[in-house]
C-alpha positions as CSV (number, residue, x, y, z in Angstrom):
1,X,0.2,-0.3,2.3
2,X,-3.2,-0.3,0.5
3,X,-5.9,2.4,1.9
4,X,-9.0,1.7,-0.1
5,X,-11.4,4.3,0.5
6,X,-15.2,5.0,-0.5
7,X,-15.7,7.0,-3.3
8,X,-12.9,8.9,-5.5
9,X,-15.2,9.5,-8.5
10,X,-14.7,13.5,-8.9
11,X,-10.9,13.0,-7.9
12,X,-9.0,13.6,-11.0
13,X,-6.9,10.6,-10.7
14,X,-9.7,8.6,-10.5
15,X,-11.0,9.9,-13.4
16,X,-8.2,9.7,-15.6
17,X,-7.8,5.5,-14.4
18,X,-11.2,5.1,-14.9
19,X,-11.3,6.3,-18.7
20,X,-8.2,4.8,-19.2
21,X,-10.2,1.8,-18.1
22,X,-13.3,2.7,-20.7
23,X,-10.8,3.1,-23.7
24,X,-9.0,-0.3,-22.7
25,X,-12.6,-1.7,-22.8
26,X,-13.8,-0.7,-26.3
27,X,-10.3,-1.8,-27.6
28,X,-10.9,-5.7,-26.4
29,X,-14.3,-5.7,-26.6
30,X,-16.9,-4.3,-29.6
31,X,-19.0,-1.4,-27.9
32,X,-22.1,-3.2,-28.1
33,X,-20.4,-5.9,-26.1
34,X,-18.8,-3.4,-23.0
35,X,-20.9,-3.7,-20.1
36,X,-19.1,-1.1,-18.0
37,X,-20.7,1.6,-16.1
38,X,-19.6,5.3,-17.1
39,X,-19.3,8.1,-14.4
40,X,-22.9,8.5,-13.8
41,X,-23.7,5.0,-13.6
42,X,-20.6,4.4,-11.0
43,X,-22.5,7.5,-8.8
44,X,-26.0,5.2,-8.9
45,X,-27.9,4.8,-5.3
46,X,-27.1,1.1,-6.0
47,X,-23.5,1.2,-6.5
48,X,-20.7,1.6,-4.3
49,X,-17.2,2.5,-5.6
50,X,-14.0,2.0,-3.7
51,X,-10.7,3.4,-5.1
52,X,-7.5,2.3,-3.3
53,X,-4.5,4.2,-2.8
54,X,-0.9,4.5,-1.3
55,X,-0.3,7.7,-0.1
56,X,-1.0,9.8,-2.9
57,X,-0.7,7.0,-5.5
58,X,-3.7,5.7,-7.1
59,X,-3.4,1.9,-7.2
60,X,-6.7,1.0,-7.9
61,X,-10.2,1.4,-8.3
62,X,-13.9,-1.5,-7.9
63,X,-17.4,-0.9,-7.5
64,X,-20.1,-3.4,-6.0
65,X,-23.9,-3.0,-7.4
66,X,-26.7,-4.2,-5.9
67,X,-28.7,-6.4,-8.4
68,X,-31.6,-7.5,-5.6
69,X,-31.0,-7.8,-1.6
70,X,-29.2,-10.8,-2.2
71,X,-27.0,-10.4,-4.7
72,X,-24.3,-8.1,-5.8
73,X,-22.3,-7.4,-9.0
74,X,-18.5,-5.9,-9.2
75,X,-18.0,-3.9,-11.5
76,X,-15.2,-1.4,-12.7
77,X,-11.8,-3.4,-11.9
78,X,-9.0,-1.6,-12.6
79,X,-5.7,-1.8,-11.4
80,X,-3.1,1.4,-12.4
81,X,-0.7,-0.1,-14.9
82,X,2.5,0.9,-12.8
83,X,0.7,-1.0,-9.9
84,X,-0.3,-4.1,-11.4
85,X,0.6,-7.7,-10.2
86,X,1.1,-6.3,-6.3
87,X,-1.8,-6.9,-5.0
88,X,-4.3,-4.3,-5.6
89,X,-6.8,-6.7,-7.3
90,X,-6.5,-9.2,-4.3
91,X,-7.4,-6.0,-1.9
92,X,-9.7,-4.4,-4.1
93,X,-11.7,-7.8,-4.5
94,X,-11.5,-8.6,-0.3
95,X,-12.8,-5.8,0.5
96,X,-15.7,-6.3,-2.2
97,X,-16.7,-9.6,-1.1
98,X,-16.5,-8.4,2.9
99,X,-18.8,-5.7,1.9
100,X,-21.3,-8.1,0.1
101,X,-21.5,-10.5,2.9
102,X,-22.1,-7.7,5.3
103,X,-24.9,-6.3,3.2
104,X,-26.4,-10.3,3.9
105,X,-25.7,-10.8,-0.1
106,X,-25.4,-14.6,-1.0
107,X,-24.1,-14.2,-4.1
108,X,-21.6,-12.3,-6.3
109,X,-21.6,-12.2,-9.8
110,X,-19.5,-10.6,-12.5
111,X,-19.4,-10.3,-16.5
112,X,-15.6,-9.8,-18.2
113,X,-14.3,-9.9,-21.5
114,X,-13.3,-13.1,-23.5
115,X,-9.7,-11.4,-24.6
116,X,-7.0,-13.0,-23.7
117,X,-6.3,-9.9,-22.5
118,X,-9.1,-10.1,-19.8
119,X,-7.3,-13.5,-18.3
120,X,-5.4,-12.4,-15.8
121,X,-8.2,-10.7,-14.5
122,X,-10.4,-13.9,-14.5
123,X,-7.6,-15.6,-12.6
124,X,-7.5,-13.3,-10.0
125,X,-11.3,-14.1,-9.7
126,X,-10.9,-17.7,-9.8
127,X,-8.4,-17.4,-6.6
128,X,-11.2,-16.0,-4.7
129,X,-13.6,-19.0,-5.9
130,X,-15.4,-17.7,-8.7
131,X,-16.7,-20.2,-11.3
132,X,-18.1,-19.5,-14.7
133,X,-21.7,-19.3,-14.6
134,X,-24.8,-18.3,-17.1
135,X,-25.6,-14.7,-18.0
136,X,-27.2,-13.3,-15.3
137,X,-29.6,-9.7,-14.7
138,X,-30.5,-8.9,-18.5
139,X,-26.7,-10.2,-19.8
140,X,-27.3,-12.2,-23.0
141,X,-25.2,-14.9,-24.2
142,X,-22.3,-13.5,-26.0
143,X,-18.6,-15.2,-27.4
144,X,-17.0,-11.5,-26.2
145,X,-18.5,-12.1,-22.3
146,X,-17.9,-14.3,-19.9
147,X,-19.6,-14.6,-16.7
148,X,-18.5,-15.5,-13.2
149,X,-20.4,-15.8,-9.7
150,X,-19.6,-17.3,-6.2
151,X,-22.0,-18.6,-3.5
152,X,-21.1,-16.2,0.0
């Protein structure tokens, strides 16, 4: 069973996935193409973090951002690596999108890498109705990004 639960960011487990999740980052992506947010950013008043969990096992962790009253950004996607492929993206990403439509959000929007390693990541996106889109909030045009949104 998934339990996703608010916040997580000063639980050491957490921590540990998330910089797991920065290294990852800088390895696919050059730094001044990595758009992630570090600890503080994920504890901004306009970002909400979600980690999920079974039992005592971290499975996963998300965050929402508000860009403007009616749109939102996810940010932070991470599955653990021992966790992958049972559907802790699918949760995490559900329970994202509910919160953005009860926040009145019409739109969702994300940026990823252009690895191939980021792909199964934008597949899971594309399951929930994502399409590519332009750069949005300040992103520039870059062959490392790709950006993704979805009317709500």
């Amino acid at each position: 069973m998934i339990d996703i639960r608010e916040g997580g960011l000063d639980d050491p487990k957490v921590v540990a996935l998330l910089q797991h999740h920065f290294e990852s980052m800088l390895a696919n992506t050059p730094q001044g193409s990595c758009h992630f947010l570090d600890l503080s950013g994920l504890r901004g008043p306009d970002v909400t973090f979600w980690s999920a969990w079974d039992g005592e096992d971290l499975l996963g962790c998300g965050a929402l951002k508000q860009l403007d009253p009616q749109q939102g950004e996810i940010k932070s996607m991470r599955t653990a690596a021992e966790h992958l492929r049972r559907g802790t993206g699918a949760a995490l990403v559900s329970h994202i999108l509910a919160a953005a439509r009860a926040r009145g959000y019409r739109r969702i929007s994300l940026e990823t890498g252009s690895h191939p390693s980021f792909e199964p990541a934008i597949a899971l996106y594309r399951q929930f109705g994502f399409t590519d889109c332009p750069p949005f909030a300040g992103y520039k045009e870059d062959p490392h990004s790709r950006f993704l949104s979805r009317v709500l």
